[in-house]
C-alpha positions in Angstrom: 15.9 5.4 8.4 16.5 1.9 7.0 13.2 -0.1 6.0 13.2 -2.7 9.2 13.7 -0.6 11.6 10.5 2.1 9.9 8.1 -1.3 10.1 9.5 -2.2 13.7 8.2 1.4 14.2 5.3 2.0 11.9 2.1 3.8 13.1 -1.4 3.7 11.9 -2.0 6.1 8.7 -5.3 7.7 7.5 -3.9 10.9 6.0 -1.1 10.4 3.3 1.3 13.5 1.8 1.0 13.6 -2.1 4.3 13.0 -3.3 5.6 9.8 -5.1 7.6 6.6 -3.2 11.1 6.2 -4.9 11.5 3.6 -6.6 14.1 1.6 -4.6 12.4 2.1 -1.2 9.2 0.7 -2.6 11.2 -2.4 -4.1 12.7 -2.6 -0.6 9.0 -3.0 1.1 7.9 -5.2 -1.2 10.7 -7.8 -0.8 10.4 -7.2 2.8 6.7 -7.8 2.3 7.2 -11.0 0.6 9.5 -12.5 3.1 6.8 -11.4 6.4 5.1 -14.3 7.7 1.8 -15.7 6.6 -0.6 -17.4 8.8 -0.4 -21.3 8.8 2.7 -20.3 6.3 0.0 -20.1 3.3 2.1 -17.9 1.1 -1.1 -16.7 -0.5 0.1 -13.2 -1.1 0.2 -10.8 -3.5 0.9 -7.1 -4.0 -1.2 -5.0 -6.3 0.8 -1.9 -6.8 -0.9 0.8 -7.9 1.2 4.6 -8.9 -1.7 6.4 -11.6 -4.4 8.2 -9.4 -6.6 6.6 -12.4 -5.7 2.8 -11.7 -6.7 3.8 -7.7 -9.8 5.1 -9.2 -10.2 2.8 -11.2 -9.5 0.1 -7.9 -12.1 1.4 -6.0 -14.5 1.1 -8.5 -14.1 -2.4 -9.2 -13.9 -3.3 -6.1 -15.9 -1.1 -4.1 -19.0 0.2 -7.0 -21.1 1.3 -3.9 -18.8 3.9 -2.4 -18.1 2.7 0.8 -14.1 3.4 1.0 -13.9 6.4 -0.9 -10.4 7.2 -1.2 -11.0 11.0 -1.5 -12.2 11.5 2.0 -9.3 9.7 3.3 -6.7 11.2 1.0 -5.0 9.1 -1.7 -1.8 7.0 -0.9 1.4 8.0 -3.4 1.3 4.1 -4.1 
C-alpha cells in the first residue's frame, strides 16, 4: 500500500500493535505531513517524533502531570 493512498483511507485508531515503524515509511509520513495543508496556510507545524517508550513517558508527564491521557490504557503507539 503506498503512503497516499493509506491516508486517502485511514481510519480512527485507539488500539496500536507493538512493533516499530520502518524507518522509510515514517520519513515518507512525515514529508507527506509537511506538505498537508494548514488552515489560513499558517505553516505553524511541527512533528515531535517520539521511538523510546521512556521519551512517551516522559511526554505525558510534561505535558499531561495530572493523568488525564494515560497512554497505558489506550496502548502505546510504536512512534
Amino acid at each position: 500500500m503506498q503512503t497516499l493512498e493509506a491516508i486517502r483511507r485511514r481510519r480512527m485508531v485507539r488500539r496500536f500493535a507493538d512493533q516499530a515503524v520502518p524507518a522509510d515509511v515514517l520519513d515518507s509520513l512525515l514529508e507527506a505531513a509537511v506538505h498537508a495543508p494548514s488552515a489560513g496556510f499558517a505553516q505553524g507545524t511541527e512533528f515531535v517524533v517520539l521511538k523510546d517508550p521512556k521519551e512517551l513517558d516522559r511526554f505525558w508527564e510534561t505535558t499531561d502531570p495530572w493523568g488525564r491521557k494515560r497512554v497505558e490504557e489506550q496502548g502505546a503507539p510504536p512512534v
